[in-house]
N, C-alpha and C positions, 0 to 999 in steps of 0.2 A: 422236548417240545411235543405237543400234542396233534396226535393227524388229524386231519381235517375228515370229516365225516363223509363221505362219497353217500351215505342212504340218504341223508337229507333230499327232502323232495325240492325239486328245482323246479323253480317259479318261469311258467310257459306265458310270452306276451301275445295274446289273443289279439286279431284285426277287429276293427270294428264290424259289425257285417254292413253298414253302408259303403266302407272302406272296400272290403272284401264285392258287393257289388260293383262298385264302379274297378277295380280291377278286373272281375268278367268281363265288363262289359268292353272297357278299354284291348282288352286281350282280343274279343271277339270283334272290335271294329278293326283292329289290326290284320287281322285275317282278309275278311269280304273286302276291304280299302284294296289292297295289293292286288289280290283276284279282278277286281271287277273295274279298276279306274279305265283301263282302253274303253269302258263302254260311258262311262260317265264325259272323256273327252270325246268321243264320236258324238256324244250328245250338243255336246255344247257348242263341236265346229259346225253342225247341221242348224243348230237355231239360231247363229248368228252369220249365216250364210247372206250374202247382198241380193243372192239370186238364186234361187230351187233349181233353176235350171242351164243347162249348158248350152251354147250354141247348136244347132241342128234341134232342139225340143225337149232334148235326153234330159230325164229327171235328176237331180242327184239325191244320192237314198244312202242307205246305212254305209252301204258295200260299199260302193263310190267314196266315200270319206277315207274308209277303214284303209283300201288303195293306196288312195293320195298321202295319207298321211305315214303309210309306211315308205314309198317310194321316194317322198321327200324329205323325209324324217328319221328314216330308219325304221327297226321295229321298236326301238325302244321309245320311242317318236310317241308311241303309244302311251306312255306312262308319263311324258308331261304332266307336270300339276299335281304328282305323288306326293313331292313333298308336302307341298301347304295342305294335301288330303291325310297324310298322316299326321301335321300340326293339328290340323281340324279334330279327325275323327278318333284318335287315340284318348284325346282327354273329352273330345265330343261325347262320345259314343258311352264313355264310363259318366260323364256325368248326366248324359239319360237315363241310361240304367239305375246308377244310384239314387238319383230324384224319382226316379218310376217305383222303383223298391222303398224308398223313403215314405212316400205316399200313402202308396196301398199297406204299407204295416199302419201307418198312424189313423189310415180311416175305417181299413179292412183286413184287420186285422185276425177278427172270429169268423170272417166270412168272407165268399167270394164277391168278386165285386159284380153288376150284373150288366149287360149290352150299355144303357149308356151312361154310365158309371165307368164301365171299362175306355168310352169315348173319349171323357174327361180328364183319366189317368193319365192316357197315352199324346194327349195334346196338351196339358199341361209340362209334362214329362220333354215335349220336346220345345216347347215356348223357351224355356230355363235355356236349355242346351242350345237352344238356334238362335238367342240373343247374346249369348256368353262368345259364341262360338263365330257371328258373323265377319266379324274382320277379316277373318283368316277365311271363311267361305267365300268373298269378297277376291280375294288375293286367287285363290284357289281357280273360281273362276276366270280371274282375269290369263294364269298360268296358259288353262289350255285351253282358250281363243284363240289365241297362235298371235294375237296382236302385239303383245305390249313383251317387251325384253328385258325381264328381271332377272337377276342372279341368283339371286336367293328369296327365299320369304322375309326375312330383315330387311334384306333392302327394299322389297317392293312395299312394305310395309313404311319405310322410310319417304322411299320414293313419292308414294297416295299422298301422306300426312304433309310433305314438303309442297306439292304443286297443285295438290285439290283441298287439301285438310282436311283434319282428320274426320268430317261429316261425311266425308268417301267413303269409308269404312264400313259405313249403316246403308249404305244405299241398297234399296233395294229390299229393305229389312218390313215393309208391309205385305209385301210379294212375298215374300220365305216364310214369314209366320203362316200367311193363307195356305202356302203350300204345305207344308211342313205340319202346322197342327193337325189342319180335320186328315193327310197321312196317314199319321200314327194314330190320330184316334180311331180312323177306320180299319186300319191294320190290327191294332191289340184288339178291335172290336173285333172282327172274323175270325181271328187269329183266337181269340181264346173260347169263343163260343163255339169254334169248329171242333177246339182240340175238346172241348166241354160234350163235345155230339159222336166224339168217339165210344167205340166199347170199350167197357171198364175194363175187360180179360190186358185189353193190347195195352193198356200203361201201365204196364208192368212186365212189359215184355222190351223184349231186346230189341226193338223197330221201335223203340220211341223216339230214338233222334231222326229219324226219315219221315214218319209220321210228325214231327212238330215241323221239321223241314217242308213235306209235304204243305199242311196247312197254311207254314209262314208264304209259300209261294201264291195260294190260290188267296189271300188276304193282299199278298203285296200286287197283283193283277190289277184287283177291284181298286185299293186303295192309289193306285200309279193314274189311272185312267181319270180319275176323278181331279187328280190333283195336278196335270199337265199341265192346262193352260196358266196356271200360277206360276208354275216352273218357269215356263217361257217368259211370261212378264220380268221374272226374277234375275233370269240371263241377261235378258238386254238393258237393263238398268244398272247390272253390276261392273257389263262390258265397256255400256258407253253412256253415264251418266248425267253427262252434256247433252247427249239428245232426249232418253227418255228419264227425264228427271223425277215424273211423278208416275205411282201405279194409272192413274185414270188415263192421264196424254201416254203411256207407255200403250194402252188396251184400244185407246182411237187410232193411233196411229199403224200398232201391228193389224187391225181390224182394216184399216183404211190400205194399208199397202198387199197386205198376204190375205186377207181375209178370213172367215173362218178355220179355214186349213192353216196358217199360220199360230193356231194357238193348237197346233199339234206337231208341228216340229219336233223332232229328235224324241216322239213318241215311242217308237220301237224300242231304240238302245239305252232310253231312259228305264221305261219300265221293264226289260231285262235285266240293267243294272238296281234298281231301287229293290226289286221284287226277290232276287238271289240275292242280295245284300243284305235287304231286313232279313229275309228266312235263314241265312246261315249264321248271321249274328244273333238273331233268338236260339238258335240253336246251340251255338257254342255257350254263349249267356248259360241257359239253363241246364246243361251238363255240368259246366263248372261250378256253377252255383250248388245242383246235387253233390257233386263232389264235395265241395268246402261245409254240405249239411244243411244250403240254407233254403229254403222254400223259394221259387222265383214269383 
């Protein structure tokens, strides 16, 4: 019988690299999800509060929440709404990345792309991903409101589609795009222009993942501040959809009851969470992606 040839060269099955991007990418929302949800539910119980304030005048503010909801809750209290954020942002997060990476190879490919060009990328890039992804951002929020008592993401998922139908699901979904695209497009925008304003010596030094961290923070500040009052609209449409059905009666009404200061709600623990989220997911993103060879 003849042996089998062991030098024969053995056939290696290569990922696609858009493959290979939305697995960074998934990997890295996986990461900033887990780290930072306490701050995404502080967010959410603070803008769907009935009332800012306590009896005797006392404001209620970040702390105040963070408190309550461990006292009543436990600590773990804090991490409501994990799951439908890892339903979300695992396959969210890789199909940004991968549609942001799809993108700029097919348009920019010999070149960098430039300020707003790069606006376009990155709002594009999360259009795809925040209409694919809202059901479940939907659910997510309704989790930690502290209202509604789902078991699981199936079943609240079940639940929506059985007693509101399945048009629940999108609600809210003109609110999330406003927020969500000019986000990201102002984020890639500072975000790449800053890292562009660096010294050459330092990219190629070993503080490049703090330097893009750095950056991705002072881009996710700018980009958080701009994009708030969308946020807010977005919460309370997905909370309670019966009352604020449309973006425009959502904006009279918060405007009519909270007033200006009402489209700033859960500003602090939003933009801590959005701002450390995006920065540490560009940052893991584009390590990995060095690693597996491929240009971010």
């Amino acid at each position: 019988m003849q042996e089998k040839n062991d030098t024969q060269p053995k056939t290696h099955i290569k990922a696609h690299p858009v493959l290979k991007a939305f697995m960074c990418g998934s990997l890295s929302g996986t990461c900033s999800t887990l780290l930072f949800q306490p701050l995404d539910l502080v967010k959410t119980r603070l803008q769907t509060l009935q009332n800012s304030t306590q009896p005797g005048g006392v404001k209620v503010g970040m702390l105040r929440v963070f408190i309550t909801v461990v006292r009543t809750e436990k600590l773990f209290g804090l991490w409501k709404g994990v799951s439908p954020s890892f339903v979300r942002c695992i396959p969210g997060v890789g199909i940004y990345f991968s549609t942001f990476y799809s993108l700029k190879q097919y348009f920019f490919e010999l070149r960098a792309p430039g300020a707003c060009e790069s606006v376009l990328l990155g709002a594009a890039a999360r259009c795809v991903a925040g209409v694919t992804m809202l059901p479940i951002t939907v659910i997510k929020t309704r989790f930690e409101s502290g209202r509604y008592n789902y078991s699981s993401v199936c079943g609240a998922l079940r639940s929506v589609c059985e007693t509101e139908g399945p048009r629940a699901l999108y609600s809210g979904l003109t609110a999330t795009l406003l927020r969500d695209a000019p986000f990201s497009g102002i984020y890639v925008m500072i975000y790449s222009q800053s890292k562009r304003a660096l010294p050459h010596e330092l990219g190629s030094s070993g503080l490049v993942p703090l330097l893009n961290f750095s950056c991705g923070v002072f881009a996710g500040i700018l980009a958080s501040v701009v994009t708030q009052p969308a946020d807010v609209v977005k919460t309370h449409m997905q909370v309670n959809p019966t009352r604020y059905c449309t973006t425009r009666h959502t904006l009279q009404l918060i405007y009519t009851e909270q007033g200006l200061a009402g489209f700033f709600r859960g500003a602090v623990p939003r933009s801590l969470r959005r701002t450390l989220m995006a920065a540490m997911a560009w940052t893991v993103y584009e390590q990995l992606m060095a690693i597996m060879g491929l240009k971010s």
